[in-house]
Every structure is written in C-alpha cells, then in structure tokens.
C-alpha positions in Angstrom: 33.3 -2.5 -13.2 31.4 0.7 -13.6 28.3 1.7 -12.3 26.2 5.0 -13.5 24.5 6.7 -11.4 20.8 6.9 -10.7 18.9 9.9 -9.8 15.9 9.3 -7.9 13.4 11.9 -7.4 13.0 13.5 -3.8 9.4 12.2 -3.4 10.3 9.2 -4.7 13.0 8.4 -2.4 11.2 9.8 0.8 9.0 6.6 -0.6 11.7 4.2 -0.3 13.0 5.8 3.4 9.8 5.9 4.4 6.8 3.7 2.8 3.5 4.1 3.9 1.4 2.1 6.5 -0.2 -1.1 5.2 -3.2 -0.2 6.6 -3.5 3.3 5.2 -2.5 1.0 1.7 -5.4 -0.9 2.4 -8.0 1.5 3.7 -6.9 3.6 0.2 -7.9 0.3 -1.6 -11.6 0.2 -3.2 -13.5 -2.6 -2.0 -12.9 -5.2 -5.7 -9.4 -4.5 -4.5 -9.5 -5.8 -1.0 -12.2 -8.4 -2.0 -9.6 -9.8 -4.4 -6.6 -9.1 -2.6 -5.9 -13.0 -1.4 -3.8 -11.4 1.5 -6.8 -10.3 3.5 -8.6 -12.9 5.2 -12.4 -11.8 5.1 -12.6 -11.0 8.8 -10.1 -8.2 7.7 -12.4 -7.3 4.7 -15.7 -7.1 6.8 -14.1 -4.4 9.8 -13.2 -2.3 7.1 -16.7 -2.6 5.5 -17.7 -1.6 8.7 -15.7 1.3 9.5 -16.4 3.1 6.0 -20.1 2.7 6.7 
C-alpha cells in the first residue's frame, strides 16, 4: 500500500510538537466562551473573572 506524503507547514507542526498551555487557551477565550465551555466548573470561571478585572 502506498501512502503520499503530506507536507505540513512549519508553524503548523511546531503546533503539533508543541501545543499551547490550556490555560493560556482558556485565558485567550472571551467570557460566552468560558461561560459555555461545560469543561470549566464555575469556580474556574469566576478566578478568571477576577484576574481580568
């Protein structure tokens, strides 16, 4: 069986090698997003709040 190859784009892979912190993920997040994110528990939610203030 033959496979092709894929190219993937420099930035892109430095992506896969090396993915970001959740938490800069989440802190990049607007607040609808965290607020319906059903992964954050509210306590999360609200220290954030409190942190951006």
């Amino acid at each position: 069986m033959l496979f092709g190859l894929i190219q993937v784009l420099p930035e892109a892979l430095d992506l896969i090698k090396y993915p970001p912190k959740i938490d800069d993920v989440i802190r990049e997040q607007s607040v609808e997003e965290r607020k319906s994110n059903s992964a954050l528990v509210p306590e999360i939610i609200d220290e954030q709040n409190d942190e951006l203030s």
